[in-house]
N, C-alpha and C positions, 0 to 999 in steps of 0.2 A: 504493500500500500504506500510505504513512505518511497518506493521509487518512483510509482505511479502518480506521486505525488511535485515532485522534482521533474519530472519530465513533461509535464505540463505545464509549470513555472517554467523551465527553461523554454519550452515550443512560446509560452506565451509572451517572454521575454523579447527572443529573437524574434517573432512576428511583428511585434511595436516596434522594437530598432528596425527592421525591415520596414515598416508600414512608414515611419519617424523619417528616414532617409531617405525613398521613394517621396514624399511629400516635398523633403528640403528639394531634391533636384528637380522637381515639376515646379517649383515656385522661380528656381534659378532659371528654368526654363524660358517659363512663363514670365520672367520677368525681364528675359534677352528678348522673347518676340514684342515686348511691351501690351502682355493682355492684362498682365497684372503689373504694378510699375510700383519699384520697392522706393522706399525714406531718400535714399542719395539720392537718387534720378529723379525725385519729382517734380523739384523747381526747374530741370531741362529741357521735361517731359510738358510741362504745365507752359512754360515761354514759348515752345516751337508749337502747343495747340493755339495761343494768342495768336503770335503772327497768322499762322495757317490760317484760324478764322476769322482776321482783320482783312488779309488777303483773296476771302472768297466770301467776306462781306456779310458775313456772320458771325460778328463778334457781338452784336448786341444779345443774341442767343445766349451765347457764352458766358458774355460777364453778368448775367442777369442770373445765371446760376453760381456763377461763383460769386457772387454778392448774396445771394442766399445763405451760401454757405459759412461767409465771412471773409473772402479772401479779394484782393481788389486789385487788380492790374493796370499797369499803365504802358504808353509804346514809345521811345524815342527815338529819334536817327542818332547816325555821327556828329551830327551839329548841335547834340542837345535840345533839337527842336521837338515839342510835344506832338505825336501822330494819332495819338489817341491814350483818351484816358477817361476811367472811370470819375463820375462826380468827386467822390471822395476821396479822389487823388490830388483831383484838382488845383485846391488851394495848396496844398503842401506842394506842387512842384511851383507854381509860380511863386511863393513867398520863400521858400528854403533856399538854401545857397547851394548851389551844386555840388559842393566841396566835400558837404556834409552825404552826397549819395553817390558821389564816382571815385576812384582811387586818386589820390596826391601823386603829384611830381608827375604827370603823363600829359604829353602834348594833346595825346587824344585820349580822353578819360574814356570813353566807351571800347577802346576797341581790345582784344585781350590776344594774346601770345596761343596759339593751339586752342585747348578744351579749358583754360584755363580760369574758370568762373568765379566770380566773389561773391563770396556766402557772407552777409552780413544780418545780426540783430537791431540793426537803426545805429543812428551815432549816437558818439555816447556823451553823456551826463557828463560836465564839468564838475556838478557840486558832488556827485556820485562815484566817477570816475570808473564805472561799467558802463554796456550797454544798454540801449533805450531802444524802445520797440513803440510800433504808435500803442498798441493796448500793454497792458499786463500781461506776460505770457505768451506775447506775438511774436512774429518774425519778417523779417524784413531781407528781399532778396534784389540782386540784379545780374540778371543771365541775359547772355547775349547770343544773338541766333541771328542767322544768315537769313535774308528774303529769298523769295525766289527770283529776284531780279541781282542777286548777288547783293545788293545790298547789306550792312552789318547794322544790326537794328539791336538794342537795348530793350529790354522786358524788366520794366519795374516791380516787384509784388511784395505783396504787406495782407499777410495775414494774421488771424486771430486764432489760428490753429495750429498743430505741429504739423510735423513733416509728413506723419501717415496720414495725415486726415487736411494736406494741401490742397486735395480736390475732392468734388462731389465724389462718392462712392456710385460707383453702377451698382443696379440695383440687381445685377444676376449677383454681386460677390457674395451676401450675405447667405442664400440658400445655396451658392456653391462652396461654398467653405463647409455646413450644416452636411451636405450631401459629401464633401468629401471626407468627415468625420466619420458618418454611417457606413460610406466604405469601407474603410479601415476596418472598424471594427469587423465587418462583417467580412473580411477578409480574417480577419484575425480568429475568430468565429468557425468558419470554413476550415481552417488548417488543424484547428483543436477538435470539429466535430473530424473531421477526417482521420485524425491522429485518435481519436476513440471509438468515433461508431465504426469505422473501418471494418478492425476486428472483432466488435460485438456481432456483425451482420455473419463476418464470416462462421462465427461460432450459431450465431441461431440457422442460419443454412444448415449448417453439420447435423443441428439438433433437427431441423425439419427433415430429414434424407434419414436419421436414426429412428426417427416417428414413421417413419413410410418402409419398416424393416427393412432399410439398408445399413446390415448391422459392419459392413468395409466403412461406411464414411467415416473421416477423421479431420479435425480440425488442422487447418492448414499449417504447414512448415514454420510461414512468418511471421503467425501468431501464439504457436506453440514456443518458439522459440526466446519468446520478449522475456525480460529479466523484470517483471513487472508480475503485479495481480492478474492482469488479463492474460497473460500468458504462463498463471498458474492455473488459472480457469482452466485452460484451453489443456494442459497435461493433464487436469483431471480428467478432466472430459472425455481425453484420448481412454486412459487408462480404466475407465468406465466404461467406454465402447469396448475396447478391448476384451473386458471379461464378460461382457455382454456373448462377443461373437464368438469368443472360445468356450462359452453356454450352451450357446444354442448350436455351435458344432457340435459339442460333445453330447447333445441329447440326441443329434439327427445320427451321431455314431454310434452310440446306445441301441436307437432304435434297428439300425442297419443290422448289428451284431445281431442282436436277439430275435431279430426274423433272421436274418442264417441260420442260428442256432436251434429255431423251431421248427425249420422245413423238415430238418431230418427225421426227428419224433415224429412229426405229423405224417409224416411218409411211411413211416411204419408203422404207425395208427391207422393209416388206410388200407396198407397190405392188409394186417390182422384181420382189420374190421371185414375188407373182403372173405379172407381164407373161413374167416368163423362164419361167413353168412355160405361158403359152399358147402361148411359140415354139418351146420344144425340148420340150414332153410333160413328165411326171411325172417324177420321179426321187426316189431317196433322201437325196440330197443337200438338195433344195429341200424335199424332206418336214420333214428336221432344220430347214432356216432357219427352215421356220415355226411347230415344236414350240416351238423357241427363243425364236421371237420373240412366241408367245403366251404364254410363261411370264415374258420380259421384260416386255411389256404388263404382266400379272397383276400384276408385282411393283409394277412402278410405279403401278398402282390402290391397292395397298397400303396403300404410302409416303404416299399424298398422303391417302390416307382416313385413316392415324395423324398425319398433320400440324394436317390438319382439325380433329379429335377434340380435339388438343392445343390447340388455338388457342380452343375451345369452354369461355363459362366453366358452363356445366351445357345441359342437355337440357329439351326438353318432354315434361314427364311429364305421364301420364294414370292415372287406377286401371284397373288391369289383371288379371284374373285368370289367374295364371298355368298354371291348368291344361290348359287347351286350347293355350295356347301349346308345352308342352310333347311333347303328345298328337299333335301337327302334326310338330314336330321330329322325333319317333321315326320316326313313318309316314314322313316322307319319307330318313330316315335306314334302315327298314328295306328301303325300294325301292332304293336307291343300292347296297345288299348281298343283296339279296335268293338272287343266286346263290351265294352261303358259308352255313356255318353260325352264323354269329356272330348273336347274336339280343340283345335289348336288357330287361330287367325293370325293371317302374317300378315302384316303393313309394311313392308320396308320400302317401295319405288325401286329404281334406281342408283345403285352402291359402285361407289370410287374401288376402284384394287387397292390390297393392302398387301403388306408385305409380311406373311405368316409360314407356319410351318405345319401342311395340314391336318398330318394323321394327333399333332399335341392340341392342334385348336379345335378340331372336330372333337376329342376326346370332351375339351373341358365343355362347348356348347351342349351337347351331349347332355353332359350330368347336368349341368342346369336345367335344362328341356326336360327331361327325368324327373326330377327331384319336382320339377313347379307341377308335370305330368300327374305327381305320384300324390303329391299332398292339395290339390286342387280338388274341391266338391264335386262333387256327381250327382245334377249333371252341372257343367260348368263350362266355363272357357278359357284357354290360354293364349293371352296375348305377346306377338314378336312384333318390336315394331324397330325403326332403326333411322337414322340421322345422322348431317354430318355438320359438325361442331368445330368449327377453324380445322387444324390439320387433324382431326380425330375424329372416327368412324364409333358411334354412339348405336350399341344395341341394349334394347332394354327387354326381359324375358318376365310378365305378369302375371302370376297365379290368384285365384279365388278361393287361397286355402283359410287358417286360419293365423298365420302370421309369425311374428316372432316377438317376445317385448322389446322392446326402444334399448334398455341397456343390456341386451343381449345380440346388436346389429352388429358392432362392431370388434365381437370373436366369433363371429357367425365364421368364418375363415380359417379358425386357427384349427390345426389338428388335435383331434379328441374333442374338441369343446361339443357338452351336448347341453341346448338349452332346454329349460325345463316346462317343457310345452310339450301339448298331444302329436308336433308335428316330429318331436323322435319318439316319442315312448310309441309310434304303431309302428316304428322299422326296428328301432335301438343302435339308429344312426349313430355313427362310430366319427362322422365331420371328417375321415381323412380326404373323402372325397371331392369337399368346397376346400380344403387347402392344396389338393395339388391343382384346383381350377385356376384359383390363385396364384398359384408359383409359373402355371403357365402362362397365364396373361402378362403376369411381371415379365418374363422373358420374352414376352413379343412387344415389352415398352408401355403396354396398357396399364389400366387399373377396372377394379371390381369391387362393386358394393352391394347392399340391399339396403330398401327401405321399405317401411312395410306403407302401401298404397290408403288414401282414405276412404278407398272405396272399400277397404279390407284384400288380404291380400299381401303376396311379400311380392316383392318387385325385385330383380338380379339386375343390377346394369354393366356394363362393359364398355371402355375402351380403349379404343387398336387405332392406332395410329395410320392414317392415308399412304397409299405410297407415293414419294414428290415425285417429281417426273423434272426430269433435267431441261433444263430452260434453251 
């Protein structure tokens, strides 16, 4: 925790200096193209918009805002001659001495050596022997800028404000400064959620793939590996999967063995059971041994076909259309019933190829169609109906039996699970046969549920993935 702790003060450290530096050079930027115009360059910036809009005759615009503001310009040539000036400049150029607003000792006071501008606070006070500003707090400038007639013109300025607040503010700075704050942050924001939800996702993915009995998934390399809490999570997690799948290997190896191990007894429970019915005749007893002992076989075929399945890491699929597949199923599922009423309706249209394998898919259709066949009223109906859902081929198989309860839907699949309902106590349903339905569907990419219908009724749905077709 205390690393996980430090590593997020550090991310969130380095983000602000990142975020802090990226600012200063967008301002340096922004203040070489003059969209923002920093403290030193204002009074330059502010002289060369006078001229320019004295020059195209729009200086009344001009000074009417920055008399707003408090700041007051005025214009001179090389001869000291006034070209324009605000009211409130007015009296002070005609009554002051020039002495007191141009540099000493220069034949031509206005005109200056390169970029070389005088930055002045007003002259100064004899009784005070500082400087004097016309207000309290003012400042007093003269920058000198070229016309565009070549001309070298003088720009007087006296304001009542500093250097940052020399001109009107546009009125985009204040929500773009506000918006460039929310950036940041949310930049900073981004990097931290990135640096944490990152590997929470990839840990609840894991966990979703171990919920959907993919007991291989493991949480990934660069999450397990962190020297932090989230990647002590993530070793447990591994290490809980892990004994999960060497679980549920060694119950599916349990079960392997002990059908091996029971073929051969049973085998020679049948010889006997024969040899005793050729010396003493038929009987109801030896009829049971061998009811018995064919439904034991059965079972043990089961086991060993869902071991198989499980040990299998996919199938050979083919494109398959699965209509006629279906069309076979009914017909032989309507012969099997032929003497009930129970009858079977297919709705499907129209069906995309899919790409299956068909002696394990006909198998697992099969037992469905059976099973909804077997526990459906008489007389009754069973509904096929089929759909196709983005790249996924949607079968749904409907019976009118009497259903399953709601928290017994979702081990209706698992092997052995027998819920406790009339619909196994009239077979004494053993469920191996909805788990290898199961294990096969997963190996053609689908998935399989039920639900029990509100018309009554349990509902089987299925899906099997389209096959793409190359573009």
């Amino acid at each position: 925790m205390t690393r996980l702790f430090f590593k997020i003060a550090g991310l969130l450290l380095v983000t602000n200096l990142l975020v802090i530096l990226t600012g200063y050079l967008l301002v340096k930027w922004l203040e070489s193209e003059r969209i923002i115009i920093s403290p030193q360059a204002a009074p330059q910036v502010l002289a060369e918009k006078v001229v320019k809009a004295w020059e195209d005759n729009s200086i009344d615009k001009l000074t009417r805002s920055l008399g707003e503001h408090g700041t007051l310009v005025a214009i001179l040539n090389e001869d000291r001659k006034v070209l324009f000036t605000m009211p409130q400049l007015r009296r002070m150029l005609e009554n002051r001495s020039q002495r007191r607003f141009f540099p000493r000792n220069t034949e031509r006071p206005f005109r200056r050596q390169g970029n070389d501008n005088s930055l002045r606070r007003g002259p100064r006070d004899p009784r005070r022997g500082g400087p004097r500003g016309p207000r309290r707090g003012g400042l007093q400038f003269t920058q000198t800028v070229s016309s565009a007639e070549g001309d070298l013109l003088s720009v007087v300025i006296r304001s009542r404000r500093n250097l940052r607040n020399l001109m009107p503010e546009p009125a985009w700075r204040a929500p773009a400064m506000l918006a460039a704050i929310v950036l940041g942050m949310l930049l900073a924001s981004m990097a931290i959620s990135y640096f944490v939800v990152k590997p929470i996702r990839s840990l609840r993915k894991t966990t979703q793939s171990l919920g959907q009995h993919d007991l291989s998934a493991r949480v990934e390399t660069s999450v397990a590996d962190r020297k932090d809490a989230i990647g002590e999570l993530g070793r447990d997690f591994n290490r809980m999967a892990l004994r999960l799948d060497d679980s549920h290997k060694s119950q599916y190896q349990l079960l392997r063995d002990i059908s091996h191990e029971l073929r051969s007894p049973l085998a020679r429970i049948q010889v006997a059971s024969l040899l005793a019915e050729q010396k003493t005749g038929e009987s109801s007893e030896l009829k049971r041994i061998d009811q018995e002992t064919v439904r034991l076989d059965g079972l043990i075929e089961s086991i060993l076909r869902l071991t198989r399945l499980n040990d299998m890491p996919n199938l050979n699929l083919e494109s398959l259309d699965i209509a006629p597949l279906i069309e076979q199923i009914v017909r032989d599922a309507h012969y099997e019933y032929q003497n009930t009423q129970k009858k079977i309706e297919v709705n499907i249209g129209s069906l995309p190829q899919i790409n299956a394998d068909l002696e394990n898919l006909s198998s697992a259709l099969e037992n469905i169609l059976r099973n909804a066949m077997y526990y459906t009223d008489d007389p009754s109906i069973v509904t096929i109906t089929a759909q196709c859902k983005g790249a996924m081929l949607e079968l749904c198989i409907k019976d009118q039996g009497p259903g399953v309860p709601n928290e017994d839907l979702t081990r209706l699949f698992e092997p052995f699970f027998r819920s406790d309902t009339s619909r196994n106590e009239k077979t004494g349903s053993n469920g191996v046969g909805l788990a290898i339905t199961r294990r096969i569907i997963e190996l053609h990419q689908g998935k399989v549920w039920a639900t029990n219908s509100p018309e009554g009724g349990l509902a089987v749905t299925m899906q099997l993935p389209i096959k793409q077709h190359p573009h």
